[in-house]
C-alpha positions as CSV (number, residue, x, y, z in Angstrom):
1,X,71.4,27.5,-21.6
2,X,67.6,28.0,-21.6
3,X,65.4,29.6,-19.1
4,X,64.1,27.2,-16.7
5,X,60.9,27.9,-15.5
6,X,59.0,25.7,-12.4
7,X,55.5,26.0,-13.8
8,X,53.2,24.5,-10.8
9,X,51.6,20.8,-11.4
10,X,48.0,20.9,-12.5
11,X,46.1,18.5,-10.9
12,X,42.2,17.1,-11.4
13,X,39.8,16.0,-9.4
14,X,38.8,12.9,-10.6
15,X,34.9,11.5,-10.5
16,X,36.0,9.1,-7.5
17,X,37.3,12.3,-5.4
18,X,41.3,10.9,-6.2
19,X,43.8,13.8,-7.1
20,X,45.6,13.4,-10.4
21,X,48.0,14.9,-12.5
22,X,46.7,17.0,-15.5
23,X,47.4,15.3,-18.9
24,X,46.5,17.0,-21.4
25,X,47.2,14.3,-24.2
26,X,44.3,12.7,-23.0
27,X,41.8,14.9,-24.0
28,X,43.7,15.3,-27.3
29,X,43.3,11.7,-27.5
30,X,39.4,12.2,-26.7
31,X,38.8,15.1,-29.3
32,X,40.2,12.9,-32.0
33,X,39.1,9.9,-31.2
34,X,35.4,11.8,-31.5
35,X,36.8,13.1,-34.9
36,X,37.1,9.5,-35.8
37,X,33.8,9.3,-34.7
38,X,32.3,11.3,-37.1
39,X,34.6,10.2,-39.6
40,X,35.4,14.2,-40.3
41,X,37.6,13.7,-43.3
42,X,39.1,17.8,-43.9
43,X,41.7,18.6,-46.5
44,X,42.6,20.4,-43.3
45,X,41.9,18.0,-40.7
46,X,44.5,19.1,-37.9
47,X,43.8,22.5,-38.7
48,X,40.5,22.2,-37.1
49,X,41.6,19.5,-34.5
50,X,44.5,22.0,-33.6
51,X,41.8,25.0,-33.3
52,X,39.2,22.9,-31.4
53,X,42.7,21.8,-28.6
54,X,44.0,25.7,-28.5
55,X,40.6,26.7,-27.8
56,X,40.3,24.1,-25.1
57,X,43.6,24.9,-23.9
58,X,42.7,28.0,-22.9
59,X,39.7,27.4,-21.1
60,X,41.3,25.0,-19.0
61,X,43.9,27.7,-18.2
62,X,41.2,29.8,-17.4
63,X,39.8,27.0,-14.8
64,X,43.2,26.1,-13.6
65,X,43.7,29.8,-12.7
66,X,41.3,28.7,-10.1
67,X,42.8,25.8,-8.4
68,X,41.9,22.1,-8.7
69,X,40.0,21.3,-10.9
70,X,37.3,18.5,-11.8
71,X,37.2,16.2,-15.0
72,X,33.5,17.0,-15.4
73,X,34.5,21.0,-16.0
74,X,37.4,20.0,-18.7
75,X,34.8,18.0,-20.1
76,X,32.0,20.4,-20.2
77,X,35.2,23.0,-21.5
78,X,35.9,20.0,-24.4
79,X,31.9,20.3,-25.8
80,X,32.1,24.0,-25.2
81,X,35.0,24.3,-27.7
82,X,33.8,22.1,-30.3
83,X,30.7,23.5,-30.4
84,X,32.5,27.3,-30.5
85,X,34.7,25.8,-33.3
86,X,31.3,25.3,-35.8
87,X,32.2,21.1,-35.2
88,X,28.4,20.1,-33.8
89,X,28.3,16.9,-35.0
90,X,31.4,15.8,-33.2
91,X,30.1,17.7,-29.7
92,X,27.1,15.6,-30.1
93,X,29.0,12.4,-30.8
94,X,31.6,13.4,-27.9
95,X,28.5,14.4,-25.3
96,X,26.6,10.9,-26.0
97,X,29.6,8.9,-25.5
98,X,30.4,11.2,-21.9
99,X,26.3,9.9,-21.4
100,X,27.5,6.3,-22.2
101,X,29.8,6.1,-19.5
102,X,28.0,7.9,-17.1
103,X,25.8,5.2,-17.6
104,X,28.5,2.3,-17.7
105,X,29.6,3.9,-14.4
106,X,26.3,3.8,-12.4
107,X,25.9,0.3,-13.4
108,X,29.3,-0.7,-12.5
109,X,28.5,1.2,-8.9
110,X,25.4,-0.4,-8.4
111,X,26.6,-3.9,-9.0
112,X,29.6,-2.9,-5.9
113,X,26.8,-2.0,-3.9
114,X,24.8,-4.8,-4.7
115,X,28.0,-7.6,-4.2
116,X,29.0,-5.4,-1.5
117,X,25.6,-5.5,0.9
118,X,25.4,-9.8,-0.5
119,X,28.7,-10.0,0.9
120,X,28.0,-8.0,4.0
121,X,25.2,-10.6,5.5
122,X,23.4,-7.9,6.2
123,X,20.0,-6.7,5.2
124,X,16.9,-5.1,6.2
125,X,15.6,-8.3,8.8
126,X,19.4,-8.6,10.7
127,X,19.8,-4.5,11.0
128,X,20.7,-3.1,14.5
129,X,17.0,-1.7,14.6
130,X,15.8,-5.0,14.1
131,X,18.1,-6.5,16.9
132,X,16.8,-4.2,19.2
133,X,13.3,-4.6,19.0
134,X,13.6,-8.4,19.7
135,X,15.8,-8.2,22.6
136,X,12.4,-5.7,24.2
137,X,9.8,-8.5,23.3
């Protein structure tokens, strides 16, 4: 029989404030994908990819060790590893599409608010303020 050992969940903190469980294929998935990207082509192409995820894998230790911790910092640790592994043209790709959906996000929010306050039936002329001064006139 093996040694079992209860190695504690790792959880994020997602961009919306939600707790999640650390999956660490999915930054995998996001390192290769900006490999794709780039259309890196190495006779040793998972030698790199393997070097860029170990050096990632242990910064994110290294922030786990602290307790929760957010997407944004595993992100930041993602461009921080590529760039330590000599692979620049992939950080840059990887960092413009984290900019892309920043962007894609603050729309998306701002379109909520907007539907949101439409769909409220109120604005600046019905606001309690507003209420109050016509009931003294």
């Amino acid at each position: 029989m093996g040694l079992t050992v209860n190695v504690p969940k790792r959880t994020i903190i997602k961009r919306d404030g939600q707790i999640q469980e650390f999956d660490f294929t999915k930054i995998e998935k996001a390192i290769r994908s900006a490999f794709a990207a780039q259309e890196k082509h190495f006779t040793d192409d998972e030698t790199v990819i393997n070097l860029v995820l170990r050096v990632v894998e242990n910064s994110v230790d290294i922030l786990f060790d602290k307790g929760n911790v957010d997407v944004e910092l595993i992100q930041d640790a993602v461009e921080k590893a590529l760039m330590s592994c000599g692979q620049y043209d992939v950080a840059k790709s990887y960092i413009l599409y984290r900019e892309k959906h920043s962007e894609e996000r603050a729309i998306s929010r701002r379109i909520k608010y907007m539907k949101d306050y439409q769909l409220n039936g109120e604005n600046a002329a019905t606001s309690s303020q507003t209420i109050q001064m016509q009931t003294w006139i």
